[in-house]
N, C-alpha and C positions, 0 to 999 in steps of 0.2 A: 591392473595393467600387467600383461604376459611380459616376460621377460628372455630373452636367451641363454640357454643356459653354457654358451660357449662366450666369451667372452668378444667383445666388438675389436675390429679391427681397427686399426691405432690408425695414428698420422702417416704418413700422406692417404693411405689409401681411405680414412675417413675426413671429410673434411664437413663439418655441419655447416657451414657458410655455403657450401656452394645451394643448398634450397633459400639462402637470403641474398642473394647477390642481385633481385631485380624484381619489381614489384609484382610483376605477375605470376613469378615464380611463389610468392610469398603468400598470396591468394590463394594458389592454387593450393598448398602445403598448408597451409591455415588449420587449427584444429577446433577453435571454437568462432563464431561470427555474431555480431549482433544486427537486428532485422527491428526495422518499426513495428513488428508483430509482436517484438519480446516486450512492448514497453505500454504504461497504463499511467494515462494521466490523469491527478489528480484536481480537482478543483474545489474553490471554495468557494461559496455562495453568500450573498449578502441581498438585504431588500432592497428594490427601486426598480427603476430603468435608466436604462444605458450608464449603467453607473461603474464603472472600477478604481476600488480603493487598492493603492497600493501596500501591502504587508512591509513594515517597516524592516522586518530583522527577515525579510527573506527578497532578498533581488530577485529583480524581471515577475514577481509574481505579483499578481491583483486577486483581490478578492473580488467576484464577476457577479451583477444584475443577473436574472436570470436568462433574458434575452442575450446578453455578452457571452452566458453561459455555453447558450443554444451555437452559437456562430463558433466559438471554439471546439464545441463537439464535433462538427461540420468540417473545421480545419483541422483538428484533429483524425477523421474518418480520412479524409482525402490524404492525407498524407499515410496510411497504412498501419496508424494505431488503430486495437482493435476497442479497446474498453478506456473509460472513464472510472471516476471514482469519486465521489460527491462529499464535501463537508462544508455544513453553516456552520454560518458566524451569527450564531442568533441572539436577538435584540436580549438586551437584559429584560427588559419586562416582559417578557417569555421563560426566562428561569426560573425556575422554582423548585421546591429540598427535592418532589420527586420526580422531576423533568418531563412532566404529563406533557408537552411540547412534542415530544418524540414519536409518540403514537399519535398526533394530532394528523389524519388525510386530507387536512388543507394546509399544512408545512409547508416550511421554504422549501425543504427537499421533496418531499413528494409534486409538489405542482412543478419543479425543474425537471422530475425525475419524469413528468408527463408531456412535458413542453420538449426537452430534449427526444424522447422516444415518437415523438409525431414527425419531430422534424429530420431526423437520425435514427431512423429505424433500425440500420444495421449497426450501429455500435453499440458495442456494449454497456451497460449501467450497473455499477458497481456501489453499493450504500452500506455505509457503516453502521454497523449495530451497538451502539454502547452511550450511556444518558449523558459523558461528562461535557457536551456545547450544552445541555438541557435545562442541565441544576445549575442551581445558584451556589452552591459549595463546589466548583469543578470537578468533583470524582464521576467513575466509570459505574457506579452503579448506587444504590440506594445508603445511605448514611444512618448508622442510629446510636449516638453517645459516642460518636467518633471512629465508629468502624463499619464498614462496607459491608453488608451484607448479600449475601452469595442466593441463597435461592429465591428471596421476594425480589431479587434485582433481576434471575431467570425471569420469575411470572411477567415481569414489563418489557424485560427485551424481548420475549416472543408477541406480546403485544405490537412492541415496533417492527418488529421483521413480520408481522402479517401485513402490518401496513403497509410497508415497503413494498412487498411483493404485489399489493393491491392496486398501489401506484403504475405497476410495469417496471420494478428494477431485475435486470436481469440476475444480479448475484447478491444476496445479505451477507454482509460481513463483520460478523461478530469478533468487536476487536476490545472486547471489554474483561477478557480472562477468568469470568466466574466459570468454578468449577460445574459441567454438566449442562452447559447453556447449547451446546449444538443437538444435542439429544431432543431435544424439549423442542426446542425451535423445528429442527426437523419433523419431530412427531405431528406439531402443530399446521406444517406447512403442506404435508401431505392430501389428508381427509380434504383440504379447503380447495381442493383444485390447483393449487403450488408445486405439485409434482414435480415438476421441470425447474423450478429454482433452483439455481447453485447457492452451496453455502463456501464462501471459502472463511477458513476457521484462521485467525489471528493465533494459533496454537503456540509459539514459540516468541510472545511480545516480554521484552526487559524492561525492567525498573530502570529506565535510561535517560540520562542529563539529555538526548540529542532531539529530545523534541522537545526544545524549548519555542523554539519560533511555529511551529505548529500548533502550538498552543497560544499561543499571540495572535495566529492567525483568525483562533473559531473561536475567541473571546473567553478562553477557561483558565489562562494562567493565573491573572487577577482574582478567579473566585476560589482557584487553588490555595493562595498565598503561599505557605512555604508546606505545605504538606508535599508528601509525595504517596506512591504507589506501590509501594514496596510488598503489601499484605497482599495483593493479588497478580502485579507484573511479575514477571519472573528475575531471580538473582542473577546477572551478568555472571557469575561465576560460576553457573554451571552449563553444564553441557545434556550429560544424559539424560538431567531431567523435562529437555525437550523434545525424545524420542519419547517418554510416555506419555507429556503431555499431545503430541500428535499421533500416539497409536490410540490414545483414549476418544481422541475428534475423529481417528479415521471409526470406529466403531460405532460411533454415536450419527455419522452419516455427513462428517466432510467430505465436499468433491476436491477439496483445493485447501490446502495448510497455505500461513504467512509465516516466515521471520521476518522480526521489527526489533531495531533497525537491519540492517545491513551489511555494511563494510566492516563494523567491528564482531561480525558474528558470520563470516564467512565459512567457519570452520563448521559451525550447526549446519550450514545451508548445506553443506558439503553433504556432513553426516544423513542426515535428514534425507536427502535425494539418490542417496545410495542405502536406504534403510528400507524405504516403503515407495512401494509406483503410485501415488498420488500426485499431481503437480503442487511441486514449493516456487510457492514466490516471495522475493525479494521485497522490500520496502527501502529503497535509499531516503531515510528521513529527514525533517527540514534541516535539522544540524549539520548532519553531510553536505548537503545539498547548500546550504549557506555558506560554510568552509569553502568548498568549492569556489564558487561564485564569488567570495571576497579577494580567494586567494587569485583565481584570473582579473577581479578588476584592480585588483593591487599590483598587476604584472610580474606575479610570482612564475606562472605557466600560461601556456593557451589554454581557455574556457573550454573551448569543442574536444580540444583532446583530452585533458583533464575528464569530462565526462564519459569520452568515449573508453576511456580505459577501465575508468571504475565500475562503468557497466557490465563492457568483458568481464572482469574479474568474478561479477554476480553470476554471469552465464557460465564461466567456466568450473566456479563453486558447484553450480547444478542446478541453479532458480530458471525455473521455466517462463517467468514472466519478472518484471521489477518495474513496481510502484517509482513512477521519480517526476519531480515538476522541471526536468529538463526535458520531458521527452517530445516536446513539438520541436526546438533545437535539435536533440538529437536525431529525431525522424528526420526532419529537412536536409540535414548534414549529410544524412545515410542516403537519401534519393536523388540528392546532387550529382550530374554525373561529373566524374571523377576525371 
């Protein structure tokens, strides 16, 4: 930001209140805004019809039949979000050490991912790339004597992200942190006729306490037990080294980086979006997103604006888009007229 190199005129003759003194004035002077376009709702899938389980440790959210699925991508489109974003909660007798589940083209997500796109053709479909709803031990990629293995956990995620793309999702999103997974997957997705698939790359995801209820959500915290992800999410305490982790995915053939979580990595987003012109987006995760939500129905704040602020906060860091299971609220709120 330019600066003046004579210094600003004082009081009276500067007065910053007089651009806040009227709402339209405030509008107009406004520097960042947030738009149902900025926002991507996520969902979670479960088997049956007409079915919605509600997720204990995350309010107003259900895990949705697929059918329930279809009708909220629908409410979702009409209201000016552009994308979705898909995750099972899949059956434990589906789990197994190597999540063969994931590459399965008759999946809960691939048959949503086909049922939503006949019915919702213009919105987006957004699918996770990483085994941990798959396996029976909750980790992101393949286990062997207790550690995750990095390149045979590659050879299966491009297994799933051909599928996926097979199904009709418009974007793979490999959110599983193995070193050199977007290279591979890109390469793979190419030759097949995938061409056009976006890959948005999870490049800057933390070993982070706030997806806890997210993982309660797709069934993996139970098979986690107390392990964590420490050997492939990244340390919270660092910064830089998520400009290499995302100059490494932009080479390897990312259209689109994530930071995960959000709110407490604002500063990355920052960094990151003034580093490289790729679009970065946002993930407010379930932990945010739960904080939130307990603290308006405890009457700490209002709910709508509580959301509305921390959104800004992601737009004004630099996040081109943000992941948040507030966003058919927040869309509605935003096309209300005022």
């Amino acid at each position: 930001m330019s600066r003046s190199s004579e210094s600003p005129a004082a009081y009276p003759a500067t007065r910053l209140r007089r651009t806040r003194q009227a709402p339209w004035i405030r509008r107009l002077v406004r520097e960042t805004t947030l738009q149902p376009s900025d926002l991507v709702l996520p969902l979670f899938l479960v088997e049956g019809d007409s079915l919605r389980e509600p997720v204990g440790t995350l309010p107003r959210v259900d895990r949705l039949s697929i059918d329930l699925a279809v009708e909220t991508a629908a409410q979702a489109a009409n209201l000016g979000i552009p994308a979705i974003a898909l995750f099972p909660a899949v059956e434990s007798a589906l789990k197994t050490e190597d999540g063969a589940e994931a590459w399965n083209p008759d999946s809960l997500v691939c048959r949503a991912v086909r049922a939503i796109k006949a019915a919702v053709p213009d919105i987006g479909v957004i699918c996770d790339v990483a085994l941990d709803p798959y396996t029976s031990h909750g980790h992101d990629g393949l286990l062997r004597g207790g550690k995750v293995l990095n390149d045979e956990t590659v050879e299966v995620l491009v297994k799933q992200a051909l599928t996926l793309a097979t199904a009709g999702c418009d974007i793979v999103a490999p959110s599983d942190m193995m070193d050199g997974r977007v290279g591979v997957i890109r390469a793979a997705l190419e030759p097949r006729g995938f061409a056009d698939t976006l890959i948005l790359s999870y490049a800057a995801k933390y070993a982070s306490c706030f997806y806890g209820p997210f993982r309660d959500a797709v069934g993996s915290s139970r098979a986690l037990g107390g392990a964590d992800k420490s050997t492939y999410q990244m340390d919270p305490a660092n910064a830089a080294e998520a400009l290499r982790e995302v100059e490494l995915d932009i080479v390897e053939g990312a259209d689109m980086v994530m930071v995960k979580p959000g709110m407490p990595y604002l500063d990355v987003i920052h960094y990151l979006s003034h580093s490289y012109d790729v679009p970065v987006f946002a993930y407010q995760v379930s932990g945010e997103y739960a904080m939130l939500s307990l603290g308006a129905d405890n009457g700490l704040f209002d709910r709508t604006a509580a959301f509305m602020e921390s959104l800004l906060a992601f737009k004004r860091a630099g996040a081109r888009g943000i992941f948040t299971y507030a966003a058919i609220d927040v869309a509605t709120a935003l096309t209300e007229p005022s």
